[in-house]
N, C-alpha and C positions, 0 to 999 in steps of 0.2 A: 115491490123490491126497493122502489127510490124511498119509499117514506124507512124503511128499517134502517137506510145508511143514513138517513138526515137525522134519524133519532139517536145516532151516536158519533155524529159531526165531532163533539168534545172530544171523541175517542181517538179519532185518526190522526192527528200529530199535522194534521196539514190545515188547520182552520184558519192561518194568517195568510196561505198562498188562496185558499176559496173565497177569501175576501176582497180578496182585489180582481176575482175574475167575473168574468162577464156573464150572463146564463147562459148564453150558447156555450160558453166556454165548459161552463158545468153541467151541463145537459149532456157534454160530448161525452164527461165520463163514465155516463150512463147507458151510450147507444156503443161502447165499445167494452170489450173486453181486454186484459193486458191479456199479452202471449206471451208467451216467453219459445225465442224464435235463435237463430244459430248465432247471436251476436248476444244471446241472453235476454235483457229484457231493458231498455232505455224508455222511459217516458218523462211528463211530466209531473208535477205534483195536483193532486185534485183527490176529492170523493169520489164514490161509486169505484164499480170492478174494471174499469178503463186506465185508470191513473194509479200513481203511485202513491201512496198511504198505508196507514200500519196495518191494515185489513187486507190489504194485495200483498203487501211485501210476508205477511204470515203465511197468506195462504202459499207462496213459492216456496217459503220453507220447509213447511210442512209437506209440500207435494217433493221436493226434495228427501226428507227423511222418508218417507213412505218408497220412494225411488231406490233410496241406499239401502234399506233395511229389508227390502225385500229379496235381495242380490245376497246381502251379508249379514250377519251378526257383528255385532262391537264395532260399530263403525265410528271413525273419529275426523271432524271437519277443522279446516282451520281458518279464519275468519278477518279481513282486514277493509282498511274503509277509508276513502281519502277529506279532502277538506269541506266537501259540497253539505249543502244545507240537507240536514236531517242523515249524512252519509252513519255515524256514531251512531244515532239514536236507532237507526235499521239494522246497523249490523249487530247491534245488541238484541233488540227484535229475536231475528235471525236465529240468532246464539240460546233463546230463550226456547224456540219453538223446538231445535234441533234436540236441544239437553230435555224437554221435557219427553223427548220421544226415544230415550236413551241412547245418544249419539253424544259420544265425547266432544268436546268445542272446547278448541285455545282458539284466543282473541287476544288483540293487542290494546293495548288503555288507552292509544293514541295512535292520529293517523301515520298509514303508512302508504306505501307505491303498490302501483299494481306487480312492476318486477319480482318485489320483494315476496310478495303474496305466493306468483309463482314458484320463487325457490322456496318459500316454508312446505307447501306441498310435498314436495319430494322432500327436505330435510326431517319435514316431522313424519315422514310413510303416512300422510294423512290419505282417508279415498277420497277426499273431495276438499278443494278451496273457493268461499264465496269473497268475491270482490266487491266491495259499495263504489259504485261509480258511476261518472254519465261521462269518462273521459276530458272531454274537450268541447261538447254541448254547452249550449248557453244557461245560467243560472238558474233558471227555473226546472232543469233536469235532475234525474240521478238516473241509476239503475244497475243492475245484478247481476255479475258475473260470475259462470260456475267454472269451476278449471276440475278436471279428472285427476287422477293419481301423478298420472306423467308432468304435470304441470302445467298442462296445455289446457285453453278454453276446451268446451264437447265438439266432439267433431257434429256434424248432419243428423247422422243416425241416434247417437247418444240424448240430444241436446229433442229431436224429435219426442225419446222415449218419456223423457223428463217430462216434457208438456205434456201431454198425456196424461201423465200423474197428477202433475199442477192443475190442470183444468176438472179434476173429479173435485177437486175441494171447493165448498162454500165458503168465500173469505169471511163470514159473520160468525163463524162458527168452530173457527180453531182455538182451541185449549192451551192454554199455558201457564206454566210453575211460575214462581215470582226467581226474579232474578239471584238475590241471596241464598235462597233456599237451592239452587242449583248448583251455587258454588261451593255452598257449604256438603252437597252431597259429591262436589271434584267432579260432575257433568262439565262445568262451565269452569276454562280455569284463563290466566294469563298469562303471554309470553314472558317469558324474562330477556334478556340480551343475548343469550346464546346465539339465537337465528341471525339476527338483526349484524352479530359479528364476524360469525362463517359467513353469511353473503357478503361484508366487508372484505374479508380474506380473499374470497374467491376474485374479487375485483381485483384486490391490491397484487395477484401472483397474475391476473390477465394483463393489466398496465406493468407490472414489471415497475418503470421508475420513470418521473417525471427528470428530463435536464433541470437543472439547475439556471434559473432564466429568468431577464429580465422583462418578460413577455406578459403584461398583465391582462386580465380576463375579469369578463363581468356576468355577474350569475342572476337570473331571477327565476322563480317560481312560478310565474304568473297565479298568486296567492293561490299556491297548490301544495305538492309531500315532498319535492325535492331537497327542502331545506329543512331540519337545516343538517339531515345526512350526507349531501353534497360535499359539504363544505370538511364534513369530517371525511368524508374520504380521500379529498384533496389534502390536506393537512398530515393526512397521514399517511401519504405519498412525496412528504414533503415540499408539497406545494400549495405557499401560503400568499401569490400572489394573485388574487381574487379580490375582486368588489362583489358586494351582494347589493344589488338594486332594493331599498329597504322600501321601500312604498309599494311596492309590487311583491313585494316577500312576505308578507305576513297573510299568514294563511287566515282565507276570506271568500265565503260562497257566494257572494255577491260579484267575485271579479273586479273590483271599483273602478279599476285602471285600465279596464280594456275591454271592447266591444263584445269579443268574444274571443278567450283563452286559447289561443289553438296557435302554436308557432309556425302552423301553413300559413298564416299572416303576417306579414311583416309589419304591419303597423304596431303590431305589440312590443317591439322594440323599442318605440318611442321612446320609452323612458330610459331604457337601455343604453340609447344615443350618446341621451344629455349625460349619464355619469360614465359613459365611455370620452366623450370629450373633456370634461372635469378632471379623469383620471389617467388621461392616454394609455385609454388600455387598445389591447390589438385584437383581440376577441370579444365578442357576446355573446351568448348561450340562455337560451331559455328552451324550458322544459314546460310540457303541459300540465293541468292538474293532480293527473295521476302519478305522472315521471313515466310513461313511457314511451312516449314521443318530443323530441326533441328540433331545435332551427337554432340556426348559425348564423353569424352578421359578422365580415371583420371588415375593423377600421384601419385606415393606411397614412401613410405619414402627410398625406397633403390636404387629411382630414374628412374623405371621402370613405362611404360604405359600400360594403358588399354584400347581399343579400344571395345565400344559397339556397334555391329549392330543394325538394325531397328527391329527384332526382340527382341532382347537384353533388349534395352532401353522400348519399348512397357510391355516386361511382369516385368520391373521392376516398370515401373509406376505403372500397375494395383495391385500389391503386398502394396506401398508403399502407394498409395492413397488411397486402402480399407483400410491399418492400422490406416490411419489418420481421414475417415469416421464414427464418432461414430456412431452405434445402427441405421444404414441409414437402409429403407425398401426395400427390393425389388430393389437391384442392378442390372446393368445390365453391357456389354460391346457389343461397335458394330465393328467387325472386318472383313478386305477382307479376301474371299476366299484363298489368298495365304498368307494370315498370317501363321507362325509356327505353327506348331501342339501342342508344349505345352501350347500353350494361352489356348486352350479348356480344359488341365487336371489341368492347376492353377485356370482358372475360375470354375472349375467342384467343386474342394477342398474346393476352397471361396464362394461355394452357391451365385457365378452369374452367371446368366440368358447370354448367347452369343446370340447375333443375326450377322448373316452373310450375307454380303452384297459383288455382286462383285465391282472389283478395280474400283477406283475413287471415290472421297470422298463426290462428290454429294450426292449418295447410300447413303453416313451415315448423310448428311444432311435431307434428304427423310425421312429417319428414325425419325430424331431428331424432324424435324414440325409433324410427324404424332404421337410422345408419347409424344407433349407440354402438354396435359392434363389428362396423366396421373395420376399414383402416383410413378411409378418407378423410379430409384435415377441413374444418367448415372456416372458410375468411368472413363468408356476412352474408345475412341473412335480412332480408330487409323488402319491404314496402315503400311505394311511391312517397305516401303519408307522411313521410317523417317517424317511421319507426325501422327500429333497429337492433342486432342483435347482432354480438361478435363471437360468441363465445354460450352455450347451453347451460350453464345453471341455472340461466331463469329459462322458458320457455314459450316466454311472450317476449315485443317491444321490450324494450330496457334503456330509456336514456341516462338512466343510476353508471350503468358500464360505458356507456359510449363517451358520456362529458369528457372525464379524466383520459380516455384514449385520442379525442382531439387535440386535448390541451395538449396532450406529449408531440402530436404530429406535428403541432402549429408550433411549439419552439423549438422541436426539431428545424423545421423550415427556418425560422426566425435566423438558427446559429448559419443556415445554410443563405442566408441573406434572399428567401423565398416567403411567399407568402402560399395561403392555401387561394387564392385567387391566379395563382402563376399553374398550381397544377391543372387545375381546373380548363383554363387557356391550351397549356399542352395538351389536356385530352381533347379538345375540342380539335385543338389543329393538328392533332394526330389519327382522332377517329368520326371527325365530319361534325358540324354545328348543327347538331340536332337540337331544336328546342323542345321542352315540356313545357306544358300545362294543361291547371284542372281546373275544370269549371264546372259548379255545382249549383243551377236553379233553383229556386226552390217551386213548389206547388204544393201548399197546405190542403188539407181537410180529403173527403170524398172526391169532391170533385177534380181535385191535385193528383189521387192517386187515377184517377179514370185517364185526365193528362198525362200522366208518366208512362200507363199501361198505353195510351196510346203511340205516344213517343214512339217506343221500342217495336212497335208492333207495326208502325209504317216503315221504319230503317231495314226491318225484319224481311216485310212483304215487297215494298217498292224498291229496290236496291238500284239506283242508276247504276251507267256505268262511267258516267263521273260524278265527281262532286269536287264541286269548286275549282274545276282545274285539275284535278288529279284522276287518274284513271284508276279505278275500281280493279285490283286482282282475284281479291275473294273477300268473301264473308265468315269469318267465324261465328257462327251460335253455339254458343254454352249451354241454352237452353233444348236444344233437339242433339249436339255433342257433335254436329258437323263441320267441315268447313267447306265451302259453297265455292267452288273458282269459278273465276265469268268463262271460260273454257269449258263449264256443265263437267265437270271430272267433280267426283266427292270425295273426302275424307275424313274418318272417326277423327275424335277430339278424344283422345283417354283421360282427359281431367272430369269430376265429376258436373253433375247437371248444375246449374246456376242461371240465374236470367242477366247474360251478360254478352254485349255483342261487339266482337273487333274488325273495321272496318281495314283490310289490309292495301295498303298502296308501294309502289316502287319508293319512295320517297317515305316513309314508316309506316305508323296506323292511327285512327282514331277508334275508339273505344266510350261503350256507355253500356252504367248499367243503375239500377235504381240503388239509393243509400239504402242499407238493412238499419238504418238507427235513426235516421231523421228522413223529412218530408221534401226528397230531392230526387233529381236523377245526376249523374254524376260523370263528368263527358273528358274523355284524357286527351289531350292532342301530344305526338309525339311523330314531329318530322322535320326532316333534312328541304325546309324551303325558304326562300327566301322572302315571299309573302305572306310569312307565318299571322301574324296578327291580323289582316286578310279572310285569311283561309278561316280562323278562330272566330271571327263576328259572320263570315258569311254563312255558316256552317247554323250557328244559332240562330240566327234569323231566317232559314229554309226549314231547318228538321227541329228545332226546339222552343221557338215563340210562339 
C-alpha cells in the first residue's frame, strides 16, 4: 500500500509539507487512517490514508456523494473555503468529485467565513454545505466540514452514517471529470453576490444602527475571512470609525504574526495594542481564521487594557442584548455544559429560560431548527470558546454578526460615560466573582491518547471526596449519562452520551473532557473562590501531569 502512494507523491498536492517532515512523522500517515468523526474531519497535511492530501480529501467527497445520492436524486452542495494552505485547492477537489457524480455544486472563487457557508445552505435549499477549514489550529492543519440542510454541522448519528460511506472508498481510486468540463456541463457553477448580500441585510436589520460615535475600534483578521466583509458591513451601518490592523490582515496560511490564531489568546492582540495606542481607539476585535469565533480587548483612557474571556464576553452579551430587546416574550439562551456558572444566575435574574446543550455548537443548532416554530424570542446562543450567535441565520458561531453588535453596545456605553469593563464589574458584584478558565494539555501521538484515556478514567473510577479544598457533591458522567451524588442517590443525564465529566462543588464545577479536533484533554474551572489560581495548578499537578 505505502509503495502505491509514494508512486504518486507528485499527485497529492502536499509534497512541500512531506518535505520538511520527519519519517516518524510520515510513517504516522501510514499507521492511521483519517476518520471523519462529529467535528468532521481536522488533520494535518502528509501522504498516505492518515493525513490530509488530495487522495483523502476525494475520497470524503466521494463517500459524501454516495451518502447524498443514495437518500435523493438531484442533490445540490454548496461549497466555501477560508485562507489556510491548500483550503481553495480542496474545496475545488471537493466540487470536482461531487459534480462528476452528478450533484449540483455552487462554489465561491474566493475565501469566505464559515458563518456565511452556514447561511448559503439554507438560502440556496442546498442538502449539504462543505466548509474547508481547520478553524483556529495551528498552520500545518485544515479540515472538512459537513453542515445538513438546516445549516447545522451533522448531528452524531448523521455524521456516524457519513463515515461509514467514507470509509468503503479506496482514496487511489476515485474518478474524476476535469474541472472545465463540469462547468461547462452547469454541475459546477459560481456564486454571484446575491448570498454574500442577503447575509449582509440580515446583519444590517439584526444591528439595526450604529450611534453615531467618536468611539474608535480596531479590526484584525488574524490573516483569516473576516476582512475585508467586516469592514463593508460596518460602513454600511454607517460606521466608518475602524482601524484595520494591516500586517495581521492580509490573509496568510502561515499566521506570520502569531503563535497560534485563536482569539482564546490574548497574546494575539499584540499588534492590536500598538495601533490601538497609535490611534486611541477604545475597542479591539479580532476574529479567528474562519470568522466564527471571535475576542475583545478594550483600552481605557489611562492607557490600560482589558482582556475578556469567552465567558466574560458571553455574559455581557446576554446583559447587553436583553437591554436592548424591548418587551420580547419568552426569552431564552442556549449554552454548553461548560459554560460559567454565572450565565445560569444572570439568566435566573433576567427571567431567561437556559437550555443546555453539550460542547459543539451543532447542539445549539438542533436546538434552533427544533423551536423555528415556536414563539420563544433567542437573546444568545453561545460557547465558552468564544463563539457566538445572536440571531439564526447562520446556524453556526458567527463573529461576521457579533462584531458590529459590540461596537453598537460599547458606544452606546461610551454616550453613557461607561465602558464594557464597568458591566462586567456589576455583574460580578451583583452575581458573585466567579472565575473561568481553560486549560488545554496537550499529549501527542498513541501514547498521548492512552494518557488522556487514562486521565478520564481515574477522575471517573477514584472520585475523592475532596479535591483541593473543595468538597466533592456529585459527579456528572456524560459518558454512562448519570450523575453520581457522594449521598449514593443517582440521576439520568437526558443529554446525549459524550466522554465528558463535571466535577460539581458548592462553590461551581470543574469539568474535562478530551478535544474532538486536536491531541488534548481540555479542563474548564469555573468557581466562586478565592484561591482560584491555587486550586488551578493544584488540580493539574494531582489528576493531569
Amino acid at each position: 500500500m505505502k509503495s502505491n502512494w509514494e508512486a504518486r507523491i507528485n499527485e497529492c498536492l502536499v509534497q512541500s509539507f512531506v518535505d520538511k517532515q520527519s519519517e516518524t512523522e510520515i510513517e504516522q500517515g501510514f499507521n492511521e487512517t483519517l476518520s471523519f468523526g462529529t467535528a468532521g474531519i481536522r488533520n494535518t497535511f502528509g501522504i498516505g490514508p492518515g493525513r490530509l492530501n488530495k487522495f483523502t480529501v476525494q475520497k470524503v467527497a466521494l463517500g459524501l456523494a454516495n451518502y447524498l445520492n443514495d437518500k435523493k436524486a438531484n442533490n445540490k452542495v454548496v461549497i466555501h473555503f477560508d485562507t489556510r494552505h491548500l483550503s481553495k485547492t480542496f474545496g475545488m477537489e471537493i466540487a470536482k468529485v461531487l459534480a462528476t457524480e452528478n450533484i449540483t455544486v455552487k462554489i465561491d472563487a474566493e475565501y469566505k467565513t464559515t458563518p456565511e457557508l452556514s447561511f448559503a445552505v439554507r438560502y440556496e435549499q442546498a442538502d449539504a454545505g462543505v466548509m474547508i477549514t481547520a478553524s483556529h489550529n495551528p498552520s500545518n492543519y485544515n479540515g472538512i466540514k459537513v453542515y445538513g440542510p438546516d445549516g447545522g454541522q451533522l448531528l452524531v448519528e448523521p455524521s456516524k452514517e457519513l463515515s461509514q460511506y467514507i470509509d468503503e472508498i479506496d482514496p487511489l481510486s476515485v474518478k474524476v471529470k476535469d474541472f472545465e468540463t463540469l462547468k461547462n456541463e452547469e454541475k459546477i457553477m459560481f456564486f454571484d453576490s446575491k448570498v454574500t448580500q442577503a447575509y449582509k441585510e440580515k446583519i444590517q436589520h439584526l444591528v439595526g444602527s450604529i450611534p453615531d460615535t467618536e468611539m474608535k475600534t480596531v479590526l484584525t483578521s488574524l490573516h483569516g475571512t473576516s476582512l475585508p466583509l467586516l469592514a463593508e458591513i460596518l460602513t454600511d451601518l454607517n460606521y466608518t470609525n475602524y482601524i484595520i490592523e494591516q500586517d495581521q490582515s492580509m490573509p496568510d496560511g502561515d499566521f506570520p504574526t502569531v503563535e497560534i490564531a485563536n482569539p482564546e489568546d490574548e497574546k494575539v492582540f499584540d499588534l492590536s495594542k500598538k495601533c490601538a495606542i497609535e490611534n486611541e481607539a477604545d475597542l479591539l476585535i479580532a476574529t479567528d481564521p474562519d470568522a466564527d469565533r471571535l475576542g475583545i480587548v478594550e483600552r481605557y483612557e489611562n492607557g490600560s487594557f482589558r482582556y475578556f474571556n469567552g465567558n466574560e464576553i458571553g455574559l455581557l452579551l446576554m446583559k447587553l442584548r436583553y437591554d436592548t430587546l424591548l418587551e420580547i416574550s419568552n426569552p431564552y439562551i442556549i449554552k454548553s455544559v461548560v459554560t460559567g456558572t454565572l450565565s445560569d444566575r444572570l439568566a435566573k435574574d433576567l427571567n431567561i429560560k437556559v437550555i443546555d446543550v453539550l460542547t459543539g455548537f451543532k447542539y445549539i443548532s438542533q436546538i434552533l431548527k427544533n423551536k423555528e416554530s415556536d414563539d420563544d424570542h433567542l437573546v444568545l446562543a453561545y460557547e465558552e470558546s468564544h463563539g457566538y450567535l445572536a440571531q439564526d441565520f447562520a446556524r453556526d458561531k458567527d463573529a461576521i454578526q457579533i462584531v458590529p453588535l459590540l461596537i453598537k453596545y460599547k458606544a452606546q456605553l461610551k454616550e453613557e460615560h461607561l465602558t464594557l469593563g464597568d458591566v462586567m464589574d456589576n455583574i460580578y458584584k451583583t452575581y458573585g466573582y466567579v472565575m473561568d478558565k481553560t486549560v488545554s494539555p496537550k499529549f501527542e501521538g498513541l501514547k498521548g491518547k492512552d494518557k488522556i484515556n487514562q486521565i478520564m478514567d481515574k477522575i471517573r473510577k477514584h472520585v475523592p471526596d475532596e479535591i483541593c479544598g473543595l468538597k466533592v457533591l456529585a459527579i456528572e458522567d456524560y459518558l454512562t449519562r448519570k450523575i453520581n451524588f457522594k449521598d449514593g442517590s443517582v440521576e439520568n443525564i437526558s443529554l446525549p452520551e459524550t466522554n465528558l465529566i463535571r466535577l460539581i462543588f458548592n462553590e461551581g464545577f470543574i469539568a474535562l473532557r478530551p478535544s474532538g479536533t486536536e491531541p488534548k484533554i481540555k479542563i474548564y474551572f469555573s468557581l466562586e473562590v478565592e484561591n482560584f489560581n491555587e486550586i488551578v495548578d493544584e488540580f493539574l499537578v494531582n489528576y493531569i501531569k
